[in-house]
Each structure stands twice: as C-alpha cells, then as structure tokens.
N, C-alpha and C positions, 0 to 999 in steps of 0.2 A: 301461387297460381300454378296451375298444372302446364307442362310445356308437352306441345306437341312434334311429333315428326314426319319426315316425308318416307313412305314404306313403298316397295316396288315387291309384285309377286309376279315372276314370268317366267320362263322355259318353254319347252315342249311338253312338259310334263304336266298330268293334270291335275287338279287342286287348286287354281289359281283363286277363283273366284271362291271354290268352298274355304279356305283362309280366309277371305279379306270377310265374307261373311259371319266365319266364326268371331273376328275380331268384333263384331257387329254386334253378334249375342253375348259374348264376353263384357264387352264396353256396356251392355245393357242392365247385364246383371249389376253393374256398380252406379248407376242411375244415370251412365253418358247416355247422349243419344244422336243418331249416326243415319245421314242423309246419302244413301244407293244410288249413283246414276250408270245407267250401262248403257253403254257405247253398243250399237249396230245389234242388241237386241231389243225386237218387237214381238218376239213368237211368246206364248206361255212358256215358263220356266216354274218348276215345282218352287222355287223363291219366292217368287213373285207369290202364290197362293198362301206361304207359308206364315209372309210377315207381313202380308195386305194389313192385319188387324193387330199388328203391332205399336205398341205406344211408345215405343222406343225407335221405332227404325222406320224411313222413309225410304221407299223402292219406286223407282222412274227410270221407266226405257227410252232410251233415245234413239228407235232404228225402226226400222219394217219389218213385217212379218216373213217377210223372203230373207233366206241368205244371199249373199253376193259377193263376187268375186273381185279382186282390185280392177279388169279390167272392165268391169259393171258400172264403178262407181260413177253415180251421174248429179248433176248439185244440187239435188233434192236430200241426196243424201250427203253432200256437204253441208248442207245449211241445217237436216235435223242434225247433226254432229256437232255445231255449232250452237244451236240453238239450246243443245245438252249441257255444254261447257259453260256461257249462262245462264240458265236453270242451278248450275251445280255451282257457280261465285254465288249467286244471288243467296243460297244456303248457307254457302261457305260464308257469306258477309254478314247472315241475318241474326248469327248469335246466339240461333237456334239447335246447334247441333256443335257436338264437342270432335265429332269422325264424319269425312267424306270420304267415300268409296269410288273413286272413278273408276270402274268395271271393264274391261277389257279394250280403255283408252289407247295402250300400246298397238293395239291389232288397230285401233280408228289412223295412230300416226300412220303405220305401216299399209295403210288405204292410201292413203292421204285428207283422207277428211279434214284434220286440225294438222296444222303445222307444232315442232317440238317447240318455234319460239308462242305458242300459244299456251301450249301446256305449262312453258315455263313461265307467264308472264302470273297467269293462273296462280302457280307456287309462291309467285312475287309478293301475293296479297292475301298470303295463308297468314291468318292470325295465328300469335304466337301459341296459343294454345290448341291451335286443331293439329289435329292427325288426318294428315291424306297417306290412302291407300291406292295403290296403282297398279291393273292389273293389265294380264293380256301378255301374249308372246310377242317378243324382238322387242324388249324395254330397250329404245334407243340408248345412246353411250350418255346423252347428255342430261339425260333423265337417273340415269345409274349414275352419273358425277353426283350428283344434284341430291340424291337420294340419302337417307343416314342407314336406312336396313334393305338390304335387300335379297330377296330370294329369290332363287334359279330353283325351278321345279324340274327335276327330270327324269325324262321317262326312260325305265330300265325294261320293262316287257311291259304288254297292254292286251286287253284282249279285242281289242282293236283288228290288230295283226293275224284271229284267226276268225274273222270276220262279224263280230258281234257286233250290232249297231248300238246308237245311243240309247239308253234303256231312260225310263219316265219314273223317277226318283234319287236316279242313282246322276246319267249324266245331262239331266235336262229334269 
C-alpha cells in the first residue's frame, strides 16, 4: 500500500499553488487522482479552465468572486470556508482520490475562516495513503510541526515591484 504525507507550500514567494498543482499533473500521469479545493478563490483562474475536462483531477472554489481583506471577512465567508473544508473530508473519505490539495488554506487560517485546530482535526482522518497538500502564505507553526515536507517559497525580486500587474496565464 502506497503511504502518503502531509506537504506544505508557503512564503512570500510565488509558485505556491503552481507546485501543488504540478503535483496534480504528475500524480496523474501515474493514474493517482487528486481532488482541488481552493480556499477564498471564486474569480476565473486559467486552472480552473485548464483541468475542467480532466479525468484525473477535481477543481472546487470555495470563495467569491471579490477579494477581501481580513478586516472584510463577514460569516458568509466563514461558513463558504467551512463548507469547503467538508466538501474536501467528504473527498478525502470517499476513496476516490489518492491527492488533496487544500489551496491557499493557510491565507483562509490567517483570515480566520477555519481555525488551525480545524485544519488539524482534517489531518486527523487523512487516510494513510493520501497526500495533503497545503498551500497559501504564513503556514501556521502548527501546521509546519505537523507537516513531513515543507516548502518556503521566496521571493528574491518580482516584477511586481516595477509595477506589472497579474497577467492571465501566467499569475491568474
């Protein structure tokens, strides 16, 4: 039986989610197959378009089409974050998938949407053979105990900085 583990992709730096979805396509090419839930995105993302018709990979947003700021957050948007977190057990239980990608869950604690002991309880009942993947900046400390791999993404220069906005392929 194949064992799985618990993966964290965060920093400042970007690539977070394009990792956890390579892991996606990789896992796919050996016939796993790997259920997406992203935390506080609801806007089009080139992802989303890309693995709609994928037979290996399942893509679910669990946000609005707005961004929002922590001091925005109102319980609408606690309860879709909540309601994301089981959408993604009910996956993680169903037997049906060998990878779950919780998508920029760390940015959801750092709202406050889900609390860390939610997240950990989540881990509690990861069968022994999935792979969670965990993305999103400010991977709490207790999520990084918890974790077996983790990566810090950082960012060394950006073109951010000389004012290029999100381009449509590249950061969205």
């Amino acid at each position: 039986m194949r064992v799985g583990y618990v993966q964290i992709y965060t920093g400042d730096g970007k690539g977070k989610t394009t990792a956890a979805l390579g892991l996606a396509l990789r896992a796919s090419g050996h016939g796993l197959r790997t259920y997406v839930g992203q935390f506080m995105k609801g806007q089009h993302y080139g992802e989303l378009a890309a693995l709609r018709e994928h037979p290996d990979i399942t893509i679910e947003g669990y946000g609005g089409q707005e961004c929002i700021r922590r001091e925005e957050v109102t319980p609408e948007h606690i309860a879709q974050a909540r309601r994301g977190l089981e959408r993604a057990r009910e996956a993680m239980r169903s037997g049906d998938y060998e990878m779950i990608v919780l998508d920029e869950i760390n940015v959801a604690l750092w709202f406050g949407l889900l609390t860390v002991d939610e997240v950990l309880a989540f881990l509690d009942e990861r069968p022994e053979n999935v792979e969670v993947i965990l993305t999103g900046r400010r991977a709490p400390a207790e999520l990084v105990d918890r974790a077996d791999l983790v990566t810090e993404m950082t960012e060394v220069k950006h073109y951010y900085q000389r004012g290029v906005a999100a381009r449509d392929g590249i950061e969205r």
